[in-house]
C-alpha positions as CSV (number, residue, x, y, z in Angstrom):
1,X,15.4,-1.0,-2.7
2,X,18.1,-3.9,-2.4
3,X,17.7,-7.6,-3.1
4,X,15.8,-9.9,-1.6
5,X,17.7,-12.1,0.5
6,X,15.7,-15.3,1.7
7,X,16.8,-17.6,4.2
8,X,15.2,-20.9,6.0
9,X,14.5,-20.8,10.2
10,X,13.9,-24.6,11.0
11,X,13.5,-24.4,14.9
12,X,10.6,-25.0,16.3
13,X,10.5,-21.7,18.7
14,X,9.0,-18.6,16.8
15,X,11.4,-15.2,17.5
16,X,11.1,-12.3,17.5
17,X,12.8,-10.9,14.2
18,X,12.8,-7.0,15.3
19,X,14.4,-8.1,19.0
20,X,18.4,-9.3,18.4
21,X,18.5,-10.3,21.4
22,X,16.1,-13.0,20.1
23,X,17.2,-14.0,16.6
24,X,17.9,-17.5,15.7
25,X,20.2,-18.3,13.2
26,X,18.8,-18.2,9.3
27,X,21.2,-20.1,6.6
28,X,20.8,-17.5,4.3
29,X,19.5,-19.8,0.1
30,X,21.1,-19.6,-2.8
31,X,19.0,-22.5,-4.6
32,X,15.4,-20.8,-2.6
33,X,14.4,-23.7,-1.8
34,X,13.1,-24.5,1.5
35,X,11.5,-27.4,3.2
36,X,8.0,-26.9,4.3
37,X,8.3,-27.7,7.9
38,X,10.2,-24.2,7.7
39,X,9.4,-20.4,7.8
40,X,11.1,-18.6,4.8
41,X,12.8,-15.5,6.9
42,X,13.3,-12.5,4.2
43,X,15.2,-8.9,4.1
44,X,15.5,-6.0,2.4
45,X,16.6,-2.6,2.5
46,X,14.8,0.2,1.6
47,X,17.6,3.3,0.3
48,X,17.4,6.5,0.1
49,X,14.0,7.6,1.5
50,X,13.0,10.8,2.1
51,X,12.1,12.4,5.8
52,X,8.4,13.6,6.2
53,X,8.0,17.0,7.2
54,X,6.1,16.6,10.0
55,X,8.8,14.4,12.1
56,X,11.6,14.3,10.5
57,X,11.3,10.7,10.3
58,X,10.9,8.6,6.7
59,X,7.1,7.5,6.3
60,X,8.0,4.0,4.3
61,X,5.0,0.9,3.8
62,X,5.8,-2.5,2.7
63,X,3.4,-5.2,1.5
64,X,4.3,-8.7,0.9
65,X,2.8,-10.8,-1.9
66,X,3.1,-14.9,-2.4
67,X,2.0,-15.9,-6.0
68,X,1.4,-19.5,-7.4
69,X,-0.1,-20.1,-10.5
70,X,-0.4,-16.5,-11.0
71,X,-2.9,-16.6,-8.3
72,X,-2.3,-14.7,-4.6
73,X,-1.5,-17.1,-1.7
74,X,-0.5,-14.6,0.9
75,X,-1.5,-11.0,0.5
76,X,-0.6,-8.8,3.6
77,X,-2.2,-5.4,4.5
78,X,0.3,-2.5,4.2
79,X,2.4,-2.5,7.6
80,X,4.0,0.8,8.3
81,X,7.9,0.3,8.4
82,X,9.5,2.0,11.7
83,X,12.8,3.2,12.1
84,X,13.3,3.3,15.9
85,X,16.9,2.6,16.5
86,X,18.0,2.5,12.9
87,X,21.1,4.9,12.8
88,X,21.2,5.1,9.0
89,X,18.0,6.3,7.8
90,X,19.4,6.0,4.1
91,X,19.3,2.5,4.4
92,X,16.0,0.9,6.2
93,X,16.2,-2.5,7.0
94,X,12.9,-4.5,7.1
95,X,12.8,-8.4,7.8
96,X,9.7,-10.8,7.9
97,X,9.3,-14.6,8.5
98,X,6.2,-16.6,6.8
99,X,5.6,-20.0,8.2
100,X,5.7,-22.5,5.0
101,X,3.7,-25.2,7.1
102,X,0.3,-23.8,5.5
103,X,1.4,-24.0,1.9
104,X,1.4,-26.8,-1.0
105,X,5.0,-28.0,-2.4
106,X,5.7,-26.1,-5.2
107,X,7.2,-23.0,-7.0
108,X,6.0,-19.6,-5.7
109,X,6.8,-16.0,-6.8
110,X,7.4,-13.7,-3.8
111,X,6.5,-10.2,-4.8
112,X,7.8,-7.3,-1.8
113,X,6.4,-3.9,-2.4
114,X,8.3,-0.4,-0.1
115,X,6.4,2.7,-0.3
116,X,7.3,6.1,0.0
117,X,4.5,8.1,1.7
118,X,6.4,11.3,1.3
119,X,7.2,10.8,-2.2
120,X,4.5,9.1,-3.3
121,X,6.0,6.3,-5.0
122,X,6.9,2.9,-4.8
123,X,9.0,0.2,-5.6
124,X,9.0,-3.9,-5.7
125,X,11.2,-6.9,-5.8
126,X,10.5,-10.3,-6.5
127,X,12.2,-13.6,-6.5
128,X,11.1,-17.3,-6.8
129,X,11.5,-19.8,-4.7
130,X,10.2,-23.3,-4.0
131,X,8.7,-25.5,-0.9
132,X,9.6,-28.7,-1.1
C-alpha cells in the first residue's frame, strides 16, 4: 500500500471523485493542514493484490478511521474497492473525500486500512493532520 496523499477541495459543489469528468482540482498538503470549511480529499494505492479465483478480478476492502484523543471520530463500514476501468490491477487506486465542516479544530490521526479478501490479510497507513 503507498502513502497517503491528502489534499484540501474548498468549492462549494460536491464531485464525484470516481467520475473524471467531474473532478475539481485538490492542492495536494504538505503541512496537512486544512481549513474546516473544507473536505480533506485522500488517495492511495493498493499494490500488488492478488486475483480471486472466481473472477479473475482482485477482491480488495478499505476502511477509513479519524482519531482524536485516541478516541474514533469517523469510523466507516468496509466499502468493497472496484476496479472497473483500472488497467493496472497491480496498482489500485482508491480516493475518498470527508467533509471537515462536522469536526472540532484540532489534530487528528487518519488511520486507512486495504484488505485482501483473497489473501486474507491486510495492511494500514496513517498520517496526521490538523483542521484549523
Amino acid at each position: 500500500m503507498s502513502n497517503l496523499l491528502l489534499g484540501e477541495r474548498t468549492q462549494a459543489t460536491v464531485t464525484n471523485v470516481s467520475d473524471p469528468g467531474g473532478v475539481s482540482p485538490v492542492a495536494l498538503s504538505a503541512s496537512h493542514r486544512f481549513k474546516r470549511e473544507s473536505n480533506l480529499r485522500f488517495l492511495i494505492f493498493a499494490y500488488n493484490t492478488v486475483l480471486s479465483p472466481v473472477d479473475q478480478k482482485p477482491d480488495i476492502a478499505v476502511q477509513v478511521q479519524v482519531i482524536r484523543d485516541d478516541q474514533p471520530v469517523l469510523t466507516t463500514a468496509l466499502r468493497k474497492v472496484t476496479t472497473d476501468g483500472v488497467l493496472d490491477l497491480a496498482r489500485i487506486p482508491y480516493a475518498a473525500e470527508i467533509p471537515l465542516d462536522s469536526v472540532l479544530p484540532g489534530r487528528y490521526l487518519m488511520r486507512v486500512t486495504v484488505i485482501d479478501r483473497t489473501l486474507k490479510q491486510s495492511t494500514s497507513r496513517e498520517t496526521h493532520f490538523e483542521v484549523y
